[in-house]
MARMI-607234 format. One record per residue: residue in one letter; z, y, x of N, C-alpha, C, CB in turn. Coordinates in steps of 0.001 Angstrom, whole numbers, padded with zeros to 6 digits, always signed. Glycine has a CB too. Layout:
BEGIN
AZYXZYXZYXZYX...
//
This chain:
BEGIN
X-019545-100627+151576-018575-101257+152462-017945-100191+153360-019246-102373+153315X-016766-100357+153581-015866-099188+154797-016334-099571+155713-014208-099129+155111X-015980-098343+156552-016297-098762+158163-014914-098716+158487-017347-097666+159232X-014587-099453+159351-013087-100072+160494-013795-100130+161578-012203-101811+160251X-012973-098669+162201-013163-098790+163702-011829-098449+164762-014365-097759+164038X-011992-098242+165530-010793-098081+166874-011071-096586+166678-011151-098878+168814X-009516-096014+166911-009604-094506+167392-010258-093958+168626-008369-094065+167546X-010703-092947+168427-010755-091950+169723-010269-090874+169663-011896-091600+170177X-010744-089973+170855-009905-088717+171309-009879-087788+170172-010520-087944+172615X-011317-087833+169860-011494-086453+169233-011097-086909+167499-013372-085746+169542X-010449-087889+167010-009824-088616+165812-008165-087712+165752-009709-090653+166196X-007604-087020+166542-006583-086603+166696-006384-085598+165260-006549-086037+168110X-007005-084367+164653-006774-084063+164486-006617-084380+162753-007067-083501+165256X-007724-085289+162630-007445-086207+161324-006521-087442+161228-008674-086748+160928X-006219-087817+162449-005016-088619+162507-003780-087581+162177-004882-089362+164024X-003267-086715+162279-001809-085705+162064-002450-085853+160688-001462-083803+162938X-003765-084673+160078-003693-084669+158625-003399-085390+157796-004425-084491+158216X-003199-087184+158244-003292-088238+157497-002216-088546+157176-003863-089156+157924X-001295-088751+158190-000128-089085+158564+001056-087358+157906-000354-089502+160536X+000502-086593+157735+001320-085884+157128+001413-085932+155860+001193-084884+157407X+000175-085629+155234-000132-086316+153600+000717-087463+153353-001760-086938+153350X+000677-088640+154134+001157-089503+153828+003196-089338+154052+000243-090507+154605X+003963-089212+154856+004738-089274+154824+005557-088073+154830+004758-089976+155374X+007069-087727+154321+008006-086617+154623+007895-086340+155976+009426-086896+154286X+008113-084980+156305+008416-084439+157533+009152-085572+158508+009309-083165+157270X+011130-086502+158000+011590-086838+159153+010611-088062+158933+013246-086966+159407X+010141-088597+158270+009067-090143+158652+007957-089927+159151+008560-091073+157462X+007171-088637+159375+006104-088629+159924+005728-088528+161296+005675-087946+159433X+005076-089142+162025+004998-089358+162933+004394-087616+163680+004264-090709+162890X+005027-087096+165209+004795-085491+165104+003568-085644+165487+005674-084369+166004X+002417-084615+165540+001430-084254+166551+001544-084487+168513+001359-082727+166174X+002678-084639+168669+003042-084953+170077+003202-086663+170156+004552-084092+170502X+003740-087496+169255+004172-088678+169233+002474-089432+169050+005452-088874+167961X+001632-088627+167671-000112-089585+167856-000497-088693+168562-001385-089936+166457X-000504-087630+169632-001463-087747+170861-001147-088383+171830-001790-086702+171412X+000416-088979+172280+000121-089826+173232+000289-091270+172924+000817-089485+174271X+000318-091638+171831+000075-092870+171217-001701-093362+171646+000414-092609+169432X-002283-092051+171262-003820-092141+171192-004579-092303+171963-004329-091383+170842X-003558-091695+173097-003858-091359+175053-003654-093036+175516-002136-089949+176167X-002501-093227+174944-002319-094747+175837-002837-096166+175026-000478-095028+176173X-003091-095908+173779-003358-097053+173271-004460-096838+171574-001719-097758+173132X-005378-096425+172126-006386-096008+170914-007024-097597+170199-007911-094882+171701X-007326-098626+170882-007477-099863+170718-006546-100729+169392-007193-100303+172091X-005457-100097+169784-004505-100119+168497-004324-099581+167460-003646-099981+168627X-005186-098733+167500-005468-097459+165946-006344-098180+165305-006284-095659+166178X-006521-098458+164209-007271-099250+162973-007542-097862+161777-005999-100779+162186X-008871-097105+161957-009243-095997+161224-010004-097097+159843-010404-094747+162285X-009941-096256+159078-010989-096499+158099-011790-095440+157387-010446-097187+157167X-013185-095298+157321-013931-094168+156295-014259-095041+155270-015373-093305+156862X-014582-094125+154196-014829-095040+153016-016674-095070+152955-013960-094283+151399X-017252-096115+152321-018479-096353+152408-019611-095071+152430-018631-097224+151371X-020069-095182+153499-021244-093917+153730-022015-093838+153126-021951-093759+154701X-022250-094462+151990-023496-094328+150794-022600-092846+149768-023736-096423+149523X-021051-092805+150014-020721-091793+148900-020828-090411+149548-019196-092020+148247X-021526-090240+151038-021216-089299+151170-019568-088886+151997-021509-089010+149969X-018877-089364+152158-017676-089302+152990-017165-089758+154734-016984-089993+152181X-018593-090482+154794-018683-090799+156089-017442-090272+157115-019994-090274+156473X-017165-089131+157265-016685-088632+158095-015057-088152+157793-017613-087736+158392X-014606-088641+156272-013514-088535+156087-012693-089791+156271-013461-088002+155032X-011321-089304+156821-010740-090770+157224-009685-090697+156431-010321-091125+158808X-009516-091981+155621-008550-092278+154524-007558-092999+154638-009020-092756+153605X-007322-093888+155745-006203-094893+155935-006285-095207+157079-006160-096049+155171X-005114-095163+157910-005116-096063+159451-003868-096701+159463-005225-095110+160976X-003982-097862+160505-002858-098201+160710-002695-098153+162681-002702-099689+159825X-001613-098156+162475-001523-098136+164638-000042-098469+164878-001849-096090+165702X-000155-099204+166197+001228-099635+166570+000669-099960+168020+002023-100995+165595X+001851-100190+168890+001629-100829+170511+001843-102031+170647+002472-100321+171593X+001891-102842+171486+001905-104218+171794+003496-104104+173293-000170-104788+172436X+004337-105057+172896+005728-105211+173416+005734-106551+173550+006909-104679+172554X+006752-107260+174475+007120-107999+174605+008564-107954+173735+006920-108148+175780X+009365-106927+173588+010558-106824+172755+009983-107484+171565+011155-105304+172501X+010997-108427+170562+010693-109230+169439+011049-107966+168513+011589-110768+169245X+011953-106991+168568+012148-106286+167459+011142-104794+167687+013859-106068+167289X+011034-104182+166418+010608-102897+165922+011698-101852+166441+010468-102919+164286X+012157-101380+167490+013053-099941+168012+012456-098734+167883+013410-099891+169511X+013818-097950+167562+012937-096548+166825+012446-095656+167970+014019-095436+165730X+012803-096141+169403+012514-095473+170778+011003-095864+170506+013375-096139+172362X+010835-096668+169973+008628-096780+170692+008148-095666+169328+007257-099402+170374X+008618-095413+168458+008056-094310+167442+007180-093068+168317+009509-093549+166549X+008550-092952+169544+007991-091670+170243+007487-091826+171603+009026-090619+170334X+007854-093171+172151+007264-093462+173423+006093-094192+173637+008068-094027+174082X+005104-093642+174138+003987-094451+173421+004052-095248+175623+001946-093074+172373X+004770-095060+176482+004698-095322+177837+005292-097258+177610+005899-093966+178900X+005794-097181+176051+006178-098805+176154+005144-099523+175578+007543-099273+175385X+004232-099289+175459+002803-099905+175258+002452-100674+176294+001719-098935+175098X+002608-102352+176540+002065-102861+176997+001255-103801+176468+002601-103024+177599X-000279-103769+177315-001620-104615+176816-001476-106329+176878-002990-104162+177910X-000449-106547+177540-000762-108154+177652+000556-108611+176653-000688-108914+179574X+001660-107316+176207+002354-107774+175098+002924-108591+174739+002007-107817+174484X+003828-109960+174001+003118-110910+172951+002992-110279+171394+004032-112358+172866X+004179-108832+171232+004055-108547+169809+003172-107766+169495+005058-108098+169260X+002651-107272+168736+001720-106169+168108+002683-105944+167057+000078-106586+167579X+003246-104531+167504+003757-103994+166679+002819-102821+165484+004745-103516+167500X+003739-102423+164485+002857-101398+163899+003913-100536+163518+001852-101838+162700X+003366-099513+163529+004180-098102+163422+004033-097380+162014+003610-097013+164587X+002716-097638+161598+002346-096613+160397+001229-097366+159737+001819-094985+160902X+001254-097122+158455+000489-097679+157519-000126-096916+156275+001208-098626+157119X-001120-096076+156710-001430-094714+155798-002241-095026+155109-001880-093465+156352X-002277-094461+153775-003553-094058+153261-003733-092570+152390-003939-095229+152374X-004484-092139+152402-004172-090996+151434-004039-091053+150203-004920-090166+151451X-003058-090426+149614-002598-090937+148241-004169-090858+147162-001103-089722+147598X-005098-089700+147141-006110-090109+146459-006960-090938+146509-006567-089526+146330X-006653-092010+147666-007667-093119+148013-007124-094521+147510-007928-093178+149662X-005611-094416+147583-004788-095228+147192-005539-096397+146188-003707-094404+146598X-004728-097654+146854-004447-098812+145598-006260-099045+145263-003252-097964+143805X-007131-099209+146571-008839-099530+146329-008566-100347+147404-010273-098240+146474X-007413-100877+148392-007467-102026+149029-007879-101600+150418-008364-103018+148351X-007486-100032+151153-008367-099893+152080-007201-100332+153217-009167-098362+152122X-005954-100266+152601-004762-100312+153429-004747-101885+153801-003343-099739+152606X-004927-102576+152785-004960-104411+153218-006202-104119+153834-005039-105912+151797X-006999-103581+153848-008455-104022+154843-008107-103973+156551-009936-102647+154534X-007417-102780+156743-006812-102398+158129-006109-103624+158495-005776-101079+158130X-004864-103831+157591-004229-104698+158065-004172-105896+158428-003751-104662+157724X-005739-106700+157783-006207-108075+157908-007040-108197+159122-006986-108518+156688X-007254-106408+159332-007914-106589+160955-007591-106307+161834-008822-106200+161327X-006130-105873+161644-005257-105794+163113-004389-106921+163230-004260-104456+163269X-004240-107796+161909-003824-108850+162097-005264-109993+162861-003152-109173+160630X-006295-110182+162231-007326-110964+163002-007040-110378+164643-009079-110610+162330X-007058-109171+165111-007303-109136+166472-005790-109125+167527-008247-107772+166643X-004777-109087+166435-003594-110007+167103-004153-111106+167594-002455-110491+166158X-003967-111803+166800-004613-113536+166594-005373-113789+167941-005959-113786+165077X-006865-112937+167633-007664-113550+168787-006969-112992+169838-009245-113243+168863X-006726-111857+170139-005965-111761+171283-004689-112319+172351-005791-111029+171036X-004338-113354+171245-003638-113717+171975-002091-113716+171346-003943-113007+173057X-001670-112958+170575-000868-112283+170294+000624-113169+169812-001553-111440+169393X+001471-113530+169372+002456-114373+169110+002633-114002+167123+003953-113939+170335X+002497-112366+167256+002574-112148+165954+002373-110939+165654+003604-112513+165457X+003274-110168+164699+003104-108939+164361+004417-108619+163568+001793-108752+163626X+004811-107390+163950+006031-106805+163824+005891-105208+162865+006589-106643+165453X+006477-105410+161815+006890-103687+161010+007928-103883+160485+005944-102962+159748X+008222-102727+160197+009545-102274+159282+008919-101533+157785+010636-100930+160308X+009588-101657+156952+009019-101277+155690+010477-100485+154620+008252-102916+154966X+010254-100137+153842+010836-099806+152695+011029-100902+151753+010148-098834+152144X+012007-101108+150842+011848-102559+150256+011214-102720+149249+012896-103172+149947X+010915-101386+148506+009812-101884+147459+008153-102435+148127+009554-100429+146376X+008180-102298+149025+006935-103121+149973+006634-103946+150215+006732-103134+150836X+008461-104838+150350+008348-106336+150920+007282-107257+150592+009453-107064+150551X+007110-107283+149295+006363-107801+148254+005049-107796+149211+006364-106884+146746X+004224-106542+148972+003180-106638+149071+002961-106742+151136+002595-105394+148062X+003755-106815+151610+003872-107098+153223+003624-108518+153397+005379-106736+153908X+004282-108997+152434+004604-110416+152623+003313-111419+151961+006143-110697+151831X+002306-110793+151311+001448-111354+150287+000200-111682+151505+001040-110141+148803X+000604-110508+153300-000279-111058+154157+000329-111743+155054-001055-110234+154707X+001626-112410+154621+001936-113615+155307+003296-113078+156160+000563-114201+156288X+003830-111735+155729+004953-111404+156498+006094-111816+156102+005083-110223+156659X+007255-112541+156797+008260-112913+156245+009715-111696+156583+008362-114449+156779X+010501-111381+155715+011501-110655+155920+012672-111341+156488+011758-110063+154836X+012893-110392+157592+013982-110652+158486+015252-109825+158113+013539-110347+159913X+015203-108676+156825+016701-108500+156539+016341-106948+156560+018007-109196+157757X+017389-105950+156583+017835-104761+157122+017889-104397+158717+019050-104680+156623X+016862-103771+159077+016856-103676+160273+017871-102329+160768+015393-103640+160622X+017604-102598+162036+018835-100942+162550+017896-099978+162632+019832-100862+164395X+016971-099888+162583+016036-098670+162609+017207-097740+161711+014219-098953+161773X+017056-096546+162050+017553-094875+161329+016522-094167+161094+018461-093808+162255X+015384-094477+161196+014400-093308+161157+013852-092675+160050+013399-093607+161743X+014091-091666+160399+013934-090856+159502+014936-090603+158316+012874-091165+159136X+016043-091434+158682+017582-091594+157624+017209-092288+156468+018338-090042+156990X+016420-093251+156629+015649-094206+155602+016273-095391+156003+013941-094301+155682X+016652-096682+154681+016985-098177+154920+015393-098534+154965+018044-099064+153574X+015495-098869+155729+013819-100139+156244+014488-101702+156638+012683-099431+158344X+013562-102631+156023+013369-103872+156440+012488-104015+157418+013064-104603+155527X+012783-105344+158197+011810-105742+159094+011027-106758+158716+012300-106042+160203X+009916-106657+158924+008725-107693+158652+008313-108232+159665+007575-107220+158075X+008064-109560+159719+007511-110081+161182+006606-111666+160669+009194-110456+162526X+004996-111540+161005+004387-112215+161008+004506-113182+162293+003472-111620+160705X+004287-114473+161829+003965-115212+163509+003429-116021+163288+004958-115762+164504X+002632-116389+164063+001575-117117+164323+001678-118559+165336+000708-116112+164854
//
C-alpha cells in the first residue's frame, strides 16, 4: 500500500525534482513558486511514496498541491503567489498533478486526488477547481469533474480547460 502524506519543509527538494521530470520548463512550476507554496500551505501538498515493502520508501513519485480561494476560477497569478492562499477558502484549488513518468498509469495519481478531494469535502470545502489539457478531460471527469470550457489561463502558452468539481 502507498503512503499519502502532507508535505514538509525538508520535501522541497524532491518536490522541484518531481515537478521538473514531470513538466516543460514554461509549465513547470520554478523552485521559488514550490518553496513558498510549501512555506504557506504544506497541508495542501498530497505526496505519495510507493509501498515500503519495495524498498522505495523514501522516493516520492506523485503529488498533487493547490491553495484554497474564495475566487471560483483557476488565475494564472496564484501559480506564483502562494500569499493568495486562504485557509477558510470555499475552493480548493489545484495547481499540479505529477507523477513520474516511470511510475505512471499504477493509479498513484487518482490515489492523491481522491484524497484531496475527501479532505475538500470534510473540510468544508464547496468544491475543487483545475485546469487541464484536453486529452485529460476524460480522465478528470471519471472523478466527478465537470468541464467548464477553455479557460483564459496562458500558462505556459498552453490551451487548458477548466475543471471544477462541486459538491
Amino acid at each position: 500500500m502507498p503512503i499519502i502524506r502532507h508535505a514538509m519543509p525538508g520535501d522541497l527538494p524532491a518536490l522541484i525534482r518531481l515537478e521538473s521530470a514531470c513538466f516543460p520548463p514554461a509549465e513547470a512550476a520554478t523552485k521559488e513558486a514550490l518553496s513558498a507554496r510549501l512555506a504557506a500551505y504544506p497541508n495542501h501538498f498530497w505526496l505519495l511514496f510507493p509501498d515500503s515493502s519495495c524498498g522505495e520508501e523514501a522516493t516520492l513519485v506523485s503529488f498533487v498541491d493547490g491553495f484554497c480561494t474564495n475566487c471560483a476560477d483557476l488565475e494564472d497569478w496564484m501559480y506564483e503567489d502562494a500569499t493568495g492562499h486562504d485557509e477558510s477558502g470555499r475552493w480548493q484549488m489545484i495547481f499540479g498533478v505529477n507523477t513520474h513518468p516511470a511510475y505512471r498509469r499504477r493509479g498513484f495519481a487518482g490515489a492523491l486526488l481522491r484524497t484531496a478531494i475527501e479532505e475538500a469535502r470534510t473540510d468544508g470545502r464547496a468544491g475543487l477547481v483545475l485546469t487541464c489539457k484536453q486529452a485529460l478531460i476524460p480522465w478528470y471527469a471519471s472523478f466527478g469533474f465537470a468541464c467548464e470550457g477553455l479557460s483564459a489561463s496562458v500558462h505556459g502558452a498552453v490551451s487548458w480547460y477548466q475543471m471544477r468539481l462541486t459538491f
